[in-house]
C-alpha positions as CSV (number, residue, x, y, z in Angstrom):
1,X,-23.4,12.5,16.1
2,X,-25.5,9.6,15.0
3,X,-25.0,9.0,11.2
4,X,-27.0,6.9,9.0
5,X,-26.8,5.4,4.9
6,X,-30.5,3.4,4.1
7,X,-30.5,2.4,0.3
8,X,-27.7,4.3,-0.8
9,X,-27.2,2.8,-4.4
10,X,-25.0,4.3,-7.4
11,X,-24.5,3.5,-11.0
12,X,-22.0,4.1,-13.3
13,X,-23.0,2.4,-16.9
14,X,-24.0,-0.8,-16.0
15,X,-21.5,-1.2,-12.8
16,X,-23.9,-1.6,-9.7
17,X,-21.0,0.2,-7.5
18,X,-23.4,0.5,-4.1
19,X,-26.4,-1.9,-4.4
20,X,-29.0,-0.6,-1.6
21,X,-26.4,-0.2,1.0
22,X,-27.8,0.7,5.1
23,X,-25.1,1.7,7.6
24,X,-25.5,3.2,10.8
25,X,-22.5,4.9,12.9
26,X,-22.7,5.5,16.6
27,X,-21.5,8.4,18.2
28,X,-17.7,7.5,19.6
29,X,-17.9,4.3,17.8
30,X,-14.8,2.5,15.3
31,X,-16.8,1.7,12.8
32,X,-14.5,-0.8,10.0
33,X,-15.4,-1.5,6.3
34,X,-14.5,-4.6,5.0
35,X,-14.1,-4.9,1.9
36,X,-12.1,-6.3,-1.3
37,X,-10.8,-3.5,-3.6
38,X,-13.2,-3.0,-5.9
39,X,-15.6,-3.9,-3.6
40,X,-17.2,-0.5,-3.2
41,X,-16.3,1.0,-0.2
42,X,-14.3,4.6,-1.4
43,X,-17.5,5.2,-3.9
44,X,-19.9,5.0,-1.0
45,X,-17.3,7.4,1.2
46,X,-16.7,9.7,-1.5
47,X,-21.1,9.7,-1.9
48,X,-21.0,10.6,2.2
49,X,-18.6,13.6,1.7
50,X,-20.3,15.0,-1.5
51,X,-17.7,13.8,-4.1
52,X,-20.7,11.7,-5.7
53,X,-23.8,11.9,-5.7
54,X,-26.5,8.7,-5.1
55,X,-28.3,7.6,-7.7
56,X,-31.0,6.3,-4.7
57,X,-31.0,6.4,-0.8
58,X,-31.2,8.7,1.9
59,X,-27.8,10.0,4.7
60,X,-28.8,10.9,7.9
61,X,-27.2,13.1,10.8
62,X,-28.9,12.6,14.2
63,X,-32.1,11.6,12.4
64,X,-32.7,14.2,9.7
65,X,-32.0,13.6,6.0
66,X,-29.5,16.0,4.5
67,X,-28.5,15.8,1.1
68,X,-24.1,16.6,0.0
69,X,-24.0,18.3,-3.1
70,X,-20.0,18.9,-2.6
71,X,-17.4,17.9,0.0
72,X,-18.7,21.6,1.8
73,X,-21.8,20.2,2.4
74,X,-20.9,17.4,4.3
75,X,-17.9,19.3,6.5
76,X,-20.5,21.9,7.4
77,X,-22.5,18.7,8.7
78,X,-19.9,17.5,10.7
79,X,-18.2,14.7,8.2
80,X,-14.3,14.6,7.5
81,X,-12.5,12.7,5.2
82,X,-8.7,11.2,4.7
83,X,-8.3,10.5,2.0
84,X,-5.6,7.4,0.8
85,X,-3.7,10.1,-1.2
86,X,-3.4,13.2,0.2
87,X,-5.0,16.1,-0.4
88,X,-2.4,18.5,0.6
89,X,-0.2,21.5,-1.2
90,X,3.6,20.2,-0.9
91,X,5.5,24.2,-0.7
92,X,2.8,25.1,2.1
93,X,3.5,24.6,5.7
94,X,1.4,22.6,7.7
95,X,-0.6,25.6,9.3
96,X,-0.8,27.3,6.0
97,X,-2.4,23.8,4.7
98,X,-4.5,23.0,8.0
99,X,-6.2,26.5,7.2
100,X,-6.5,26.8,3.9
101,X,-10.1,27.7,2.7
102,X,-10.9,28.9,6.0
103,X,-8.2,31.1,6.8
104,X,-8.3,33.9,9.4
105,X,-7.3,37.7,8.8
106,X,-5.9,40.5,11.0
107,X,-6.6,44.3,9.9
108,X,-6.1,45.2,6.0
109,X,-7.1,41.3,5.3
110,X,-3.7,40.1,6.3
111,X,-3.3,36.5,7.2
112,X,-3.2,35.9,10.6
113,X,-0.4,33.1,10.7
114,X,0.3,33.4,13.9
115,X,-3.7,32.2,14.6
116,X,-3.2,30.1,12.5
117,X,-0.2,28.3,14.1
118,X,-1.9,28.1,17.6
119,X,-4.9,26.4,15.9
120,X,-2.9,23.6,14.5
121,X,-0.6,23.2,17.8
122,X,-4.2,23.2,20.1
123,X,-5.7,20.6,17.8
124,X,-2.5,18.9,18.1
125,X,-2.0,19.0,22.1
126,X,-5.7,17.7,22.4
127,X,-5.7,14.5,20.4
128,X,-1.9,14.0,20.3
129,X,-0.9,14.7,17.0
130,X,2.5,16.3,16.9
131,X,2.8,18.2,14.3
132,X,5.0,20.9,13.6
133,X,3.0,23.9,12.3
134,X,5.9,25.7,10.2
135,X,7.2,22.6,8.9
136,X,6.5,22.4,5.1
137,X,4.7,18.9,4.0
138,X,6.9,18.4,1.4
139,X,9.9,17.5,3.7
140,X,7.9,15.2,6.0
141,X,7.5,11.6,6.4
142,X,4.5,10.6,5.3
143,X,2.6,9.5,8.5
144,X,3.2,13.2,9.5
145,X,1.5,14.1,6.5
146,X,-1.8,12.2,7.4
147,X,-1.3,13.5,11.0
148,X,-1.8,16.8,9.0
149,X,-5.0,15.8,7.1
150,X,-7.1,14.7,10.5
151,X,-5.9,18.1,11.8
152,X,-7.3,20.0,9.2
153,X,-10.7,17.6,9.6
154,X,-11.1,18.6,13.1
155,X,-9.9,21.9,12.9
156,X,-12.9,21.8,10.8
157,X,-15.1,20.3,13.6
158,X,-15.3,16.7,12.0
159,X,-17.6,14.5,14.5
160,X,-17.3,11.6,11.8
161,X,-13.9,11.3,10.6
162,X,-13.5,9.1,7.3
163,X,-10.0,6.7,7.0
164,X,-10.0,5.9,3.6
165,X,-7.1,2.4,3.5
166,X,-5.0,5.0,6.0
167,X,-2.5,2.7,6.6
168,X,-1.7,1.5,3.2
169,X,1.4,3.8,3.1
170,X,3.0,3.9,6.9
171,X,5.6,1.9,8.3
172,X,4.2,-0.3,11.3
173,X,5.7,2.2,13.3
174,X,3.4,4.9,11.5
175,X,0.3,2.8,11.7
176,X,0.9,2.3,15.8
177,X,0.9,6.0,16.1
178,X,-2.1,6.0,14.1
179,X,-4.2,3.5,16.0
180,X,-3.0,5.5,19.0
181,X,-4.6,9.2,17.2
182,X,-8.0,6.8,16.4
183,X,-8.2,5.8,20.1
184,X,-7.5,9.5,21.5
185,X,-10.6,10.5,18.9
186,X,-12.8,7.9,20.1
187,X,-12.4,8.8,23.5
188,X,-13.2,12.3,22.9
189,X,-16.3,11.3,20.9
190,X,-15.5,11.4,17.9
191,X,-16.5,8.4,15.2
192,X,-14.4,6.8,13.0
193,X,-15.4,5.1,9.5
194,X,-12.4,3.0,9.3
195,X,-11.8,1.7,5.1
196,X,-9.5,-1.1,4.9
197,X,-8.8,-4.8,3.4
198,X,-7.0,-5.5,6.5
199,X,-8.1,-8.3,8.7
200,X,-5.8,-7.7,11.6
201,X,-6.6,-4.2,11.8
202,X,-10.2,-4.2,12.0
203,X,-9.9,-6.9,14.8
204,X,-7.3,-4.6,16.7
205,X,-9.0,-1.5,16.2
206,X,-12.9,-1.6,15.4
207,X,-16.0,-1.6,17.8
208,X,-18.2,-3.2,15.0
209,X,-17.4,-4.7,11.2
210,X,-19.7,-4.3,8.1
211,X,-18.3,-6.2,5.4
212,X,-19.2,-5.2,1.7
213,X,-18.7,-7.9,-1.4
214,X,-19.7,-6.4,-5.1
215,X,-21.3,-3.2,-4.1
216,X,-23.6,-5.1,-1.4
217,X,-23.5,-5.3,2.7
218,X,-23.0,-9.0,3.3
219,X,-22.8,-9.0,7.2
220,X,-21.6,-7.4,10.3
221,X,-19.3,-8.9,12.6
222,X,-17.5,-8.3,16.1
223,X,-13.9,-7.7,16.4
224,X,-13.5,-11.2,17.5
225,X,-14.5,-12.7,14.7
226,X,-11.6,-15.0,13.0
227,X,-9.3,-14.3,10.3
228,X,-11.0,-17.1,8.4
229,X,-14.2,-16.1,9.0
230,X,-13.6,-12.1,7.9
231,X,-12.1,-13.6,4.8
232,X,-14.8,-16.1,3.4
233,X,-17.2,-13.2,4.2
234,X,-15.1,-10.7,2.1
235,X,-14.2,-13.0,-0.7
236,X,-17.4,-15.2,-0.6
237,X,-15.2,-18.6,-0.3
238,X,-12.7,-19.9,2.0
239,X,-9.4,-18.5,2.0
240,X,-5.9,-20.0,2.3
241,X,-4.2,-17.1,4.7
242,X,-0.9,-19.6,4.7
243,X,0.0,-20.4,1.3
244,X,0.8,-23.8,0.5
245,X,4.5,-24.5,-0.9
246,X,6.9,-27.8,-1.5
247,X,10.2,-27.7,0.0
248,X,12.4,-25.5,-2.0
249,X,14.7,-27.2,-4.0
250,X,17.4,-24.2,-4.9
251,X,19.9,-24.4,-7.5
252,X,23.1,-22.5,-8.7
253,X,23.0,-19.3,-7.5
254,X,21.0,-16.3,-9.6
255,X,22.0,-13.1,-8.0
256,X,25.1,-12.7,-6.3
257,X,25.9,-9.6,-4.8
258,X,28.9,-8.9,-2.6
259,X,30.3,-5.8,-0.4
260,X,27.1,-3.5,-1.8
261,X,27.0,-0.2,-0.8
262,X,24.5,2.7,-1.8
263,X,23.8,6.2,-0.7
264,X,20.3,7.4,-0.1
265,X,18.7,10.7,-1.2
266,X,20.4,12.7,1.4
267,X,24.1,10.9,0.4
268,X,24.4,9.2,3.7
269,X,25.1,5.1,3.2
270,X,22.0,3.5,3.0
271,X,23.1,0.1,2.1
272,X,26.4,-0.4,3.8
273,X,28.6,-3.7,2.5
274,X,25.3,-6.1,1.7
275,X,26.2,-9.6,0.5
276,X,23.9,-12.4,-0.1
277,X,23.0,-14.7,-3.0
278,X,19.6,-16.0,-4.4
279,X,19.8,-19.2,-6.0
280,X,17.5,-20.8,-9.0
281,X,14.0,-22.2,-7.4
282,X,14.6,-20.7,-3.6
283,X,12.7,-17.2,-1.9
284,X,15.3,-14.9,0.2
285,X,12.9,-12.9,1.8
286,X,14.1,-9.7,3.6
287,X,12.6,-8.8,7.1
288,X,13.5,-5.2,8.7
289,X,11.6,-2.1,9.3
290,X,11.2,0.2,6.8
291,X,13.9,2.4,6.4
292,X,16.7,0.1,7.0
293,X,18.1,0.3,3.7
294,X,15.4,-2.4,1.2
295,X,14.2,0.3,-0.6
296,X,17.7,1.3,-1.9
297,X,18.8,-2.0,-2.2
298,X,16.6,-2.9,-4.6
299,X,16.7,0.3,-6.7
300,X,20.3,-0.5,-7.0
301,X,19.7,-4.1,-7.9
302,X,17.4,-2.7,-10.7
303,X,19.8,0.2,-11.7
304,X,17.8,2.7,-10.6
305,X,20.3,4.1,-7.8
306,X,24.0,4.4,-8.8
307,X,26.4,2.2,-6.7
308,X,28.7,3.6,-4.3
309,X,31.0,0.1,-4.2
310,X,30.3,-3.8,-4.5
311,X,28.9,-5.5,-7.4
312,X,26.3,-7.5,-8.5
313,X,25.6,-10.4,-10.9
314,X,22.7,-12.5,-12.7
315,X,23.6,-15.6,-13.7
316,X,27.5,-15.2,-14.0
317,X,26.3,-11.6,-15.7
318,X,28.1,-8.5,-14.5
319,X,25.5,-5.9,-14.2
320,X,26.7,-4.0,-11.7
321,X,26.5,-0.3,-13.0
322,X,24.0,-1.0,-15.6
323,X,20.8,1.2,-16.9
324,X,17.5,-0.9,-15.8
325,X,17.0,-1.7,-19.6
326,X,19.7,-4.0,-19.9
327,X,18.6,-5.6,-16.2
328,X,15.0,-6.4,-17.5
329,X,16.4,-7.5,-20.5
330,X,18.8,-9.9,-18.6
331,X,15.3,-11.5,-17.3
332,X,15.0,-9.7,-13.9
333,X,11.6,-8.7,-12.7
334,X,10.5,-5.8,-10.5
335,X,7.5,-4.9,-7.9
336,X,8.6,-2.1,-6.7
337,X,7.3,-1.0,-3.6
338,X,5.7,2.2,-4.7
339,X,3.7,1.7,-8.0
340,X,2.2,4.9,-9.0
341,X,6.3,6.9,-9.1
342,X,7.9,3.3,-9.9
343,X,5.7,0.9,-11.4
344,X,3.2,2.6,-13.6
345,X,3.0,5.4,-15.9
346,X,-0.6,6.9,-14.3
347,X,-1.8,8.4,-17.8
348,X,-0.8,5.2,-20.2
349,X,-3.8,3.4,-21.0
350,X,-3.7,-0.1,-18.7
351,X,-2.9,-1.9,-21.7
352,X,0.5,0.6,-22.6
353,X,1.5,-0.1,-18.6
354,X,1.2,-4.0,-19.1
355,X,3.6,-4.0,-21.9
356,X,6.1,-1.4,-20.7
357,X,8.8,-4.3,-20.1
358,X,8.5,-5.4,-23.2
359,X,7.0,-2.8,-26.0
360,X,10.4,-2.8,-28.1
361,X,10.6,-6.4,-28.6
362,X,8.5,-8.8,-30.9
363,X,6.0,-9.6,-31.1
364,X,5.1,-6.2,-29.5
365,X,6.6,-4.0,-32.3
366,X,9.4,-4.2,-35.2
367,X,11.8,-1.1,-35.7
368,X,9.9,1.9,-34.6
369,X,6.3,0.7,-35.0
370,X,4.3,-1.2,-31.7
371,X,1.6,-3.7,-33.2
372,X,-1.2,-2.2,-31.3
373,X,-3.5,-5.6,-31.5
374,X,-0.9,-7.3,-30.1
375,X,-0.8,-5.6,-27.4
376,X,-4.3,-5.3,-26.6
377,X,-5.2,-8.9,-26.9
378,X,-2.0,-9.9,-24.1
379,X,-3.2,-7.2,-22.2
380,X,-6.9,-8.5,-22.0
381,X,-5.6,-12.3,-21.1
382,X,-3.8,-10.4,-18.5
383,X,-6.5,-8.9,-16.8
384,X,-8.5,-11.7,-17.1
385,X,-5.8,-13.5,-15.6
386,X,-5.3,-11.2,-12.6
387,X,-8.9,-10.5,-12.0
388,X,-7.8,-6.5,-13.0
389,X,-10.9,-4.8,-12.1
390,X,-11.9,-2.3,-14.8
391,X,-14.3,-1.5,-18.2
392,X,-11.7,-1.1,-20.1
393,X,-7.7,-2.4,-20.9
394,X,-7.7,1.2,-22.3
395,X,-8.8,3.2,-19.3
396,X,-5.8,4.8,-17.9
397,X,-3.9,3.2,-14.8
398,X,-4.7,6.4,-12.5
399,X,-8.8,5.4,-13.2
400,X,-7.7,1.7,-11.3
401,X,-8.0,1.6,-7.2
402,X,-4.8,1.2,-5.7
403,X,-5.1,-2.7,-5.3
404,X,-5.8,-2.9,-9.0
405,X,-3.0,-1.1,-9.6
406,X,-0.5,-3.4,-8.1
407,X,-2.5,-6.6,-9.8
408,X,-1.8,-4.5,-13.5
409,X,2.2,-4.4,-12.2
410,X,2.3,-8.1,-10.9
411,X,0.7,-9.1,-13.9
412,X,3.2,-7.2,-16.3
413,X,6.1,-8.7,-14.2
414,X,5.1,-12.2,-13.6
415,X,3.9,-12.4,-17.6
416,X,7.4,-12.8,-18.9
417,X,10.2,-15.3,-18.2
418,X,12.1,-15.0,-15.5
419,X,15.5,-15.3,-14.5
420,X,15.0,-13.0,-11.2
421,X,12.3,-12.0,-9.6
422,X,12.7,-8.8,-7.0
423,X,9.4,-8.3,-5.5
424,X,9.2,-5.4,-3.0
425,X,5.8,-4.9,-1.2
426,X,4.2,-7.2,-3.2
427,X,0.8,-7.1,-1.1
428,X,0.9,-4.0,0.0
429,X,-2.6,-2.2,-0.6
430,X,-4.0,-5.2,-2.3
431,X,-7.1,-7.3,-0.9
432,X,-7.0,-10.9,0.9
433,X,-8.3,-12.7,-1.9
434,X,-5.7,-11.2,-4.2
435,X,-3.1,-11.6,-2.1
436,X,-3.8,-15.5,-1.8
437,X,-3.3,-15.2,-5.7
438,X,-0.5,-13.4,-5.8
439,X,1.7,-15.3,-2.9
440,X,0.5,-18.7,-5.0
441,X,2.3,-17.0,-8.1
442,X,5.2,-16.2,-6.4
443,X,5.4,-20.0,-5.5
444,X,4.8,-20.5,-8.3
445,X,7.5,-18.5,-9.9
446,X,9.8,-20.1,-7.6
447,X,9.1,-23.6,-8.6
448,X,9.9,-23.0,-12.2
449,X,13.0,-22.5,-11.2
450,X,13.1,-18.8,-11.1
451,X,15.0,-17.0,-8.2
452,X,13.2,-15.0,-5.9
453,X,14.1,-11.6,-3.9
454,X,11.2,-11.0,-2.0
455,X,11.2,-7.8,0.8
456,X,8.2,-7.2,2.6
457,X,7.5,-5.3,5.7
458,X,4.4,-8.2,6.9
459,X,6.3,-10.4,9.2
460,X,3.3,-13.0,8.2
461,X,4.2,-12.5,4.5
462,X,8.1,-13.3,4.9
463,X,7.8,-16.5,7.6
464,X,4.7,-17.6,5.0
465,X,6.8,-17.2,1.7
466,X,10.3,-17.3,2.6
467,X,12.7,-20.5,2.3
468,X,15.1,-18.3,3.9
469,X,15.3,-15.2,5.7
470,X,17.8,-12.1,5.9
471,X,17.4,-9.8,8.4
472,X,18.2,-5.9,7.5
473,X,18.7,-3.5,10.3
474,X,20.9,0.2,9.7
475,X,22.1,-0.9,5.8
476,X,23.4,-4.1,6.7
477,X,22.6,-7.7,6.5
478,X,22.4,-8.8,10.2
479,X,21.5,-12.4,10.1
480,X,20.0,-15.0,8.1
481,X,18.0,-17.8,9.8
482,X,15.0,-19.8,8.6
483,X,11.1,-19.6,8.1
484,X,11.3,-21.5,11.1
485,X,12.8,-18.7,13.1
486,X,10.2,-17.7,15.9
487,X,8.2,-14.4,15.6
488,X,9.8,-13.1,19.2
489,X,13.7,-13.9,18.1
490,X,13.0,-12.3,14.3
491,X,11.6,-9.2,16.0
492,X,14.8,-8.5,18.5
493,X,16.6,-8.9,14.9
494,X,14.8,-6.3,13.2
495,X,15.5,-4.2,16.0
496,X,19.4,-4.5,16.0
497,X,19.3,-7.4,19.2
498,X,22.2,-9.1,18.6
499,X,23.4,-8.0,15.2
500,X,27.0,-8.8,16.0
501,X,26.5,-12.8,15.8
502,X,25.2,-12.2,12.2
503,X,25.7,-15.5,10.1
504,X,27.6,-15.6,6.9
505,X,25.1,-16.1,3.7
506,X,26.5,-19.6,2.8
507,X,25.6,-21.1,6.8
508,X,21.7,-21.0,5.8
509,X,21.9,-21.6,1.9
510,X,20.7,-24.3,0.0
């Protein structure tokens, strides 16, 4: 199926979101677009499946205009979509989801679940999505859950299937199982609109590039085209990929954690006998797959997960045990690594998020009353500090694209003074030019003499940022080395290679 956009423009107010925008998808074609957030790409998807309408411009399928008043519309014509947050009913099973709205019936209108089971397990022998068809969605990882969501688009009979920033949420383990799904649907015939900020994946993945900048088509480029050049296109001015950073010059130490230990979910020890240190003006960054135990590590740090032994201080402060008030109030910042459960409140205006650290302190309020102007006019120099896309300081957070979202939590965080600085994910989901920003705050951050905690699951991120590394694999600290380590020996690391000739914190400090 040959698919077509010529002109396709949309308004909202006086936002220009798509300005006149032609693009043409081949049949069995990986077709990336580029973009910044903000830049325009989900409102010109969500105008292809019929959740918007165009204010001008035509879509085309094998030549003939069709017009998508709703999302049916454009499945009927062949178009699927995934989107970045799932569209998917948690207590259902998979098969129950996968068939939903176009479920089959046996005599007396009864269900036929057991049809229903066989579609989702031939869908998933074809293009090698294993899926289990009784297993309910609410107990799976998530890149089973996306696994889901193309099932139900092809059960559907999707020829173009819409990625909509599909990776944002995986594990790199996820995302290679992923690329490994796009390839199987390409071979079959199938096109893929890839969405993404992404460099490396487009080059890794797509046939052709179209790049978007402010609601326009800028350029199309091959696969091989160079980081550099992908980012001066997306941004519109070169790009510094490698942040630039002084020797660290650390201090006494900030947080000091010894013998940590910390159950997960399931009460199984996620974090099991952690010590390191941070010290004043130095960034420990953690390197490890997901799942090794960061993302209870820091909960704990920030109070959020009860300790199961060990302690942890800030500055000579015991806080081990203690609510995450008192932590922030110690001067500790968080990123967490999810922001719409952890580090937003979705319906709060954007103002109310970016002073939810510090809304029962002056100037912000006295006794029980918040001084409303107050808060607006910080939250305004925030966004314009942050380059917070968005009408409004009072539109609410969930009205923000995901990339905007983190910029409204790194902007609450990095706004006040610092003692600590945990930063978990800090790029994730966020565009190349905002992620330049952001890794020159962290620096930043760091050279006012602020420790810094930073866990991130980009290998390019930690050996970029990092004046020293810790390696996590199965709860534990492994080994710490330096940014100099090489890719290959950090790898074998993360994977457990050698994790009995782990080196003591104090071998690599300072």
């Amino acid at each position: 199926m040959r698919l077509e956009l010529r002109g396709i423009t949309k308004r909202f107010g006086a936002l220009v979101a798509n300005d006149h925008i032609d693009l043409t998808v081949e049949p069995g074609q990986i077709h990336a677009l580029l973009g910044e957030n903000g830049a325009g790409k989900s409102t010109l998807m969500n105008i292809l499946y019929g959740l918007l309408e165009p204010d001008e411009g035509d879509i085309l399928v094998d030549g003939r205009v069709v017009g998508f008043g709703r999302p049916a519309d454009a499945i009927a014509a062949g178009i699927g979509m995934v989107h970045q947050h799932f569209m998917l009913v948690p207590v259902f099973t998979v098969a129950e989801n996968v068939t939903l709205g176009i479920e089959r019936t046996r005599r007396l209108g009864l269900l036929d679940k057991r049809r229903a089971r066989q579609d989702v397990q031939r869908v998933s022998r074809e293009f090698g999505l294993e899926v289990d068809p009784d297993a309910y969605v609410e107990n799976l990882p998530v890149g089973t859950q996306q696994r889901v969501e193309i099932i139900k688009a092809l059960l559907r009979d999707a020829n173009v299937l819409i990625l909509d920033e599909p990776t944002a949420v995986l594990t790199p383990a996820e995302i290679e199982e992923l690329f490994t799904v796009m390839r199987s649907l390409k071979a079959a015939g199938r096109s893929i609109v890839f969405i993404t900020h992404k460099l490396k994946e487009v080059q890794q993945m797509a046939d052709t590039i179209t790049v978007i900048r402010q609601g326009r088509v800028v350029g199309s480029l091959p696969p091989t085209a160079s980081d550099e050049e992908l980012a001066a296109m997306m941004v519109g001015r070169s790009v510094k990929l490698i942040p630039d950073k002084d020797p660290a010059r650390p201090g006494e130490v900030v947080l000091d954690v010894r013998d940590l230990q910390v159950e997960d979910d399931l009460g199984k020890l996620a974090v099991a006998g952690v010590t390191l240190d941070v010290r004043a003006g130095e960034i420990l960054g953690i390197a490890g797959v997901q799942g090794n135990g960061q993302t209870e590590l820091c909960e704990a740090l920030l109070g959020l997960r009860p300790l199961v032994g060990g302690s942890v201080r800030v500055s000579g402060r015991d806080l081990t045990g203690h609510p995450p008030r008192d932590i922030l109030h110690a001067g500790v910042g968080y990123v967490p690594e999810d922001r719409q459960k952890e580090g937003l409140v979705a319906a709060f205006s954007i103002a109310e998020n970016l002073a939810l650290d510090v809304y029962d302190r002056p100037p912000y309020s006295r006794g029980v009353a918040l001084h409303l102007e107050v808060i607006d006019s910080a939250a305004t120099e925030k966004v314009r500090q942050f380059d917070v896309r968005t009408e409004s300081i009072q539109a609410p957070a969930s009205s923000l694209s995901g990339g905007n979202q983190q910029k409204v939590v790194l902007a609450r965080e990095l706004s006040r003074t610092l003692k600590l600085l945990i930063a978990s994910q800090p790029t994730r989901g966020v565009d190349v030019g905002s992620i330049e920003f952001v890794h020159k705050r962290i620096v930043e951050e760091r050279d006012t003499g602020t420790a810094v905690l930073l866990v991130s699951s980009e290998l390019d991120e930690i050996l970029g940022l990092a004046d020293r590394i810790a390696v996590m694999f199965e709860g534990r600290v492994v080994a710490f080395r330096p940014p100099t380590v090489s890719r290959e020996e950090l790898g074998l690391l993360m994977a457990g290679a050698a994790s009995e000739h782990a080196d003591p914190p104090a071998a690599v400090a300072g």
